[in-house]
C-alpha positions in Angstrom: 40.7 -48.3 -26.7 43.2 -46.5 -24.6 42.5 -43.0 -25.9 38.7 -43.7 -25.7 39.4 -44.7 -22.1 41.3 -41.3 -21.5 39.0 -38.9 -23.6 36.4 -39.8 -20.8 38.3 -40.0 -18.4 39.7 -36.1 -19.4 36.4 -35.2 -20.2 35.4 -36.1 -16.4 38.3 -34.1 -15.2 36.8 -31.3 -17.6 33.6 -31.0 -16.2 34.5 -31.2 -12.6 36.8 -28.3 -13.3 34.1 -26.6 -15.2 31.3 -26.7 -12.7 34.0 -25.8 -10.3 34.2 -22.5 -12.5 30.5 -22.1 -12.7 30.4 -21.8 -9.1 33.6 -19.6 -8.7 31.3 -17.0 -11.2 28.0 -17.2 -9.8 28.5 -17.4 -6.0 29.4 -13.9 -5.5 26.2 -12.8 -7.7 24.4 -15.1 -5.5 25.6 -14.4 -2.0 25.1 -10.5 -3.3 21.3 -11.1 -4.7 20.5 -12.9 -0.9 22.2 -10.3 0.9 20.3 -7.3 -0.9 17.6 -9.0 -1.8 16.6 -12.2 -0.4 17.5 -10.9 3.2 15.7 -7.8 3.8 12.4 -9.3 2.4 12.6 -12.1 5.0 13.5 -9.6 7.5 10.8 -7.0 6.9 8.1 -10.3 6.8 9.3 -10.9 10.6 9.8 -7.6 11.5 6.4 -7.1 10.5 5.1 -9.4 13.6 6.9 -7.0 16.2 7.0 -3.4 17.7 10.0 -2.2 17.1 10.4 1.3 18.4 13.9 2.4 16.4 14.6 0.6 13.3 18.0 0.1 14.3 16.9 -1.6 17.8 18.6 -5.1 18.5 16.6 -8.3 17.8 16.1 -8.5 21.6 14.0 -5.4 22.2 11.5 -6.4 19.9 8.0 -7.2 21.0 6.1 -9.9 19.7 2.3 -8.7 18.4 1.5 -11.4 15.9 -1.0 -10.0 13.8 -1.1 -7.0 16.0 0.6 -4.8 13.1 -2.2 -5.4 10.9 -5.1 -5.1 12.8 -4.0 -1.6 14.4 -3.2 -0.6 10.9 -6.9 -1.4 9.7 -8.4 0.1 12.7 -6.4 3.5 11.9 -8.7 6.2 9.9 -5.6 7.4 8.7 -4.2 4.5 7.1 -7.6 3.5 5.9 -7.6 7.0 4.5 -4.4 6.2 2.6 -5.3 3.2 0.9 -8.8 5.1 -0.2 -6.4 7.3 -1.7 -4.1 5.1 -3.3 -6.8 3.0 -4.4 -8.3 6.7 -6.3 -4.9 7.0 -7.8 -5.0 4.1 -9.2 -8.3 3.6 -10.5 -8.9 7.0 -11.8 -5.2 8.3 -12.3 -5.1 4.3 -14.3 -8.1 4.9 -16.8 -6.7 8.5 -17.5 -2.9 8.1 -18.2 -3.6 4.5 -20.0 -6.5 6.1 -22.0 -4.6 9.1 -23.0 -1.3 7.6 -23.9 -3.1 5.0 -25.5 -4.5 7.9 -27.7 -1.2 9.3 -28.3 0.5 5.9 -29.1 -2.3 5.9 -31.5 -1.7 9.1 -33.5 1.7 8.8 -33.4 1.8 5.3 -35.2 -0.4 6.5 -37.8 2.1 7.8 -39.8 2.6 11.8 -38.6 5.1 13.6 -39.7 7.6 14.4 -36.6 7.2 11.4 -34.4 10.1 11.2 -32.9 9.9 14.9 -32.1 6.4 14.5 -30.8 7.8 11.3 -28.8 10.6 12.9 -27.0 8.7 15.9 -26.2 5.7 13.9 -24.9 8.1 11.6 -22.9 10.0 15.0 -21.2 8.5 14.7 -18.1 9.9 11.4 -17.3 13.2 12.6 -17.5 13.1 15.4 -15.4 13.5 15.1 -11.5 9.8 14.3 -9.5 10.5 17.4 -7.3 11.0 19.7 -9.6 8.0 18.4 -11.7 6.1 19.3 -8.6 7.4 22.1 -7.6 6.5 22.9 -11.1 3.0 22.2 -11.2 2.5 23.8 -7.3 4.5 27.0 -7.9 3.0 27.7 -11.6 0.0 26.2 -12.4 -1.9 25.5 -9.1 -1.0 28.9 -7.5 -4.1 31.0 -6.8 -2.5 34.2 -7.3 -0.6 33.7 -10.6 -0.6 30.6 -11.4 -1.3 28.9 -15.0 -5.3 28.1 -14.5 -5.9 31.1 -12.3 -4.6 33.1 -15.1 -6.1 31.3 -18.3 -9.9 31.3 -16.3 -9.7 34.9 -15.7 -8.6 35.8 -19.8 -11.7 34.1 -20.5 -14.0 35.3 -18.1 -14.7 32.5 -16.0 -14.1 33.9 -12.3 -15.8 31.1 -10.7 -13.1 28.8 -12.3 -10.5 31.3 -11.3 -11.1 31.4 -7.9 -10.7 27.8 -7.5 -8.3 27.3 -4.6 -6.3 24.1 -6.3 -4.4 23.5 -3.2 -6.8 23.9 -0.5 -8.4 20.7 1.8 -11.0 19.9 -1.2 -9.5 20.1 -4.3 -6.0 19.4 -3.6 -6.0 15.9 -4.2 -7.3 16.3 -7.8 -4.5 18.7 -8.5 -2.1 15.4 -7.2 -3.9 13.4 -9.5 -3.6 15.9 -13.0 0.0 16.6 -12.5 1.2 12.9 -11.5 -0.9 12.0 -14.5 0.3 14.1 -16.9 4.1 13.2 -16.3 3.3 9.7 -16.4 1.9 9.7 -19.7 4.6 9.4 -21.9 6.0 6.6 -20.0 2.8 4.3 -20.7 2.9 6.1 -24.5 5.8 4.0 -25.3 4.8 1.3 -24.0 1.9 1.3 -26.2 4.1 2.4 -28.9 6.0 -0.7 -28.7 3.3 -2.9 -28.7 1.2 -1.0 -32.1 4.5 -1.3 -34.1 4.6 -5.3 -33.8 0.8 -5.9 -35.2 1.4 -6.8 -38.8 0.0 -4.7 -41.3 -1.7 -7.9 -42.9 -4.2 -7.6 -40.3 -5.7 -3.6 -40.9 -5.3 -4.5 -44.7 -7.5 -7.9 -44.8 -9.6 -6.2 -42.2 -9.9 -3.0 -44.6 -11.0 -5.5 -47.2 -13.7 -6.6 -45.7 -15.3 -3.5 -45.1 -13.6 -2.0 -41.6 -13.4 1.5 -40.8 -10.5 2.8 -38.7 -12.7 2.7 -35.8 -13.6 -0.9 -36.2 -10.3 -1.7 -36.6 -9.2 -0.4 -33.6 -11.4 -2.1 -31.8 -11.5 -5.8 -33.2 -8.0 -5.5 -34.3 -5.6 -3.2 -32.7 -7.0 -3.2 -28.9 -7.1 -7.5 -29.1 -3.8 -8.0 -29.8 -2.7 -5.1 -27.2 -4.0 -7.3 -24.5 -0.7 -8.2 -23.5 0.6 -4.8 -23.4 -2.2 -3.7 -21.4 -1.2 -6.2 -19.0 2.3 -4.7 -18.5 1.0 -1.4 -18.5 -1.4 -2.3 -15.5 1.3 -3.8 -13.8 4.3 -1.1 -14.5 1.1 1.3 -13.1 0.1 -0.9 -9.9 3.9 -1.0 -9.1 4.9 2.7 -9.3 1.6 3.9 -7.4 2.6 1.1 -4.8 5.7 3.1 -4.4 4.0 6.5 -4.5 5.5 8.9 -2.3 7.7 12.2 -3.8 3.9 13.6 -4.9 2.2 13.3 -1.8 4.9 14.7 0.0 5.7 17.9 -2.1 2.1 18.6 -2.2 1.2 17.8 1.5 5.1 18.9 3.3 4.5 19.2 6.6 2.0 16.4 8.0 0.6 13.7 6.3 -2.7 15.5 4.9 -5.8 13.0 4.7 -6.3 14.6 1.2 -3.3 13.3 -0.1 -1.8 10.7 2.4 -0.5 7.6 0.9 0.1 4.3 2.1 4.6 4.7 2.2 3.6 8.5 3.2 2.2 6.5 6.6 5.0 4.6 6.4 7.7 7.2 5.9 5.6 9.0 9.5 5.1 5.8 11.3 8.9 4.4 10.9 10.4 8.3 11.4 8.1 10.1 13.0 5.9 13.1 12.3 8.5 16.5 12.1 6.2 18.7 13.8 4.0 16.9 16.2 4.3 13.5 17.6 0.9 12.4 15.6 2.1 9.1 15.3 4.5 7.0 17.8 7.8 5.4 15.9 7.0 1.6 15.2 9.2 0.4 12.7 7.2 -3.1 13.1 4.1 -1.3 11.8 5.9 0.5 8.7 7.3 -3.2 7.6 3.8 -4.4 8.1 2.6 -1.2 5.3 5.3 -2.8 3.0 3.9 -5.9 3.0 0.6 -4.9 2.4 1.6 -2.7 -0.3 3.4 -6.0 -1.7 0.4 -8.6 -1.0 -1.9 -5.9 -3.2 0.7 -5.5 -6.4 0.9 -9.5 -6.5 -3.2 -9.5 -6.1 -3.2 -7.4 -9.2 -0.4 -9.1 -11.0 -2.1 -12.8 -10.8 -5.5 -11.1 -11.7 -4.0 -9.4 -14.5 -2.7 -12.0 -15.7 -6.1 -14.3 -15.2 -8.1 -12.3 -16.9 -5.8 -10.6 -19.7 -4.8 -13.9 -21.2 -3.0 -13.7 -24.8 -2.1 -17.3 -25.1 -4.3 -17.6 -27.7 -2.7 -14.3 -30.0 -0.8 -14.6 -32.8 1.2 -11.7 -34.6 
């Protein structure tokens, strides 16, 4: 009876000491995820409400607008220009890289010889620096003199095609658009990839059995049970346009171009400042404002994602 008494007892003592431990590890982790994380959402939510001139201005200069922020932000062409062309990027730029690397996963699950070589090399672009991608693709493709297409048009005899000013007012943003796309493939490639190689075999072969070709089989088969993957893929997509910036820049340097302006390009003036004319006042109220658009959109696309691409009912 004693040492049943005591063995509770100590085992009390234990798990006072224990959650006491618990605490010791995980409040430093916590006090660091509110302080980088937690914080500065809450912050930029409220800040979003004011006109602040300098983001570093005290609490006390701010301005009260309520919805202010939002309204003048609608009622900007500019803006509303941005989020046409973010909205392009990610419609069209989203049916071509998913389509393509889609394709790709495809033929490189099929059983190629060199795969991994194949992989790496279509996955290169992600591994090299954004600015020198686009340099890249400004420098020696797009370049009307010598450039890559300029060049290739004129071996074959199609001046019209060669004359094609890629980086002018009209076709500028569609040079954005190929380039971004084509180093973003091999990122959604693996994705796929990943996805492909955990659909059992069983199913092609008792789907070959009853009569399937390959292209039935890709699309009652494969495609179904990639439904989840597809959903990442969308959402990995929505968030990295969101956060679409380096590009538009690099192709549009000096002022933010309505070709190729972007929603954190707006941002990036209207917290700054424009570098060559004062085209838009500092309001560091207005750029938090931007963020939390940009924010409110990616979780509008992440619950409808996840609505309509449902996989509950998938088994592998």
């Amino acid at each position: 009876m004693y040492i049943k008494q005591w063995s509770v007892s100590e085992g009390k003592i234990f798990m006072k000491r224990n959650k006491s431990m618990i605490l010791a590890f995980t409040l430093p982790g916590t006090l660091l995820f509110f302080g980088v994380f937690v914080y500065p959402i809450i912050r930029t939510v409220i800040m979003s409400f004011f006109r602040i001139v300098e983001i570093t201005d005290p609490v006390n200069k701010w301005e009260f607008r309520g919805f202010g922020n939002y309204l003048d932000l609608f009622n900007t062409p500019l803006f509303r220009q941005s989020l046409v062309n973010i909205g392009k990027i990610w419609t069209i730029g989203g049916i071509i890289t998913l389509a393509i690397s889609l394709m790709l996963a495809i033929i490189l699950t099929s059983g190629i010889r060199g795969k991994a070589f194949f992989q790496a090399a279509i996955y290169l672009p992600n591994v090299i620096s954004a600015v020198a991608m686009a340099t890249m693709w400004i420098q020696y493709v797009f370049n009307s003199s010598y450039g890559f297409l300029t060049t290739f048009f004129r071996m074959l005899g199609l001046e019209s095609l060669a004359k094609i000013q890629w980086l002018d007012e009209e076709h500028k943003f569609w040079a954005l658009l190929i380039s971004y796309c084509f180093g973003m493939i091999g990122h959604h490639m693996l994705i796929w990839i990943s996805g492909i190689e955990r659909i059992s075999k069983e199913y092609y072969e008792a789907s070959g059995i009853d009569g399937a070709n390959k292209v039935q089989q890709f699309f009652h088969v494969t495609l179904p049970l990639l439904r989840g993957i597809l959903r990442t893929n969308i959402i990995m997509w929505s968030i990295r346009i969101a956060g679409f910036f380096i590009w538009s820049q690099l192709f549009s340097p000096l002022t933010a171009d309505t070709s190729t302006v972007v929603p954190m390009v707006y941002m990036y003036t209207k917290v700054f400042g424009a570098e060559t004319a004062d085209i838009i006042s500092r309001d560091a109220g207005a750029g938090a404002a931007i963020g939390i658009i940009l924010c409110v959109l990616v979780l509008l696309i992440f619950k409808i994602s996840n609505k309509v691409l449902k996989d509950d009912d998938l088994e592998f």
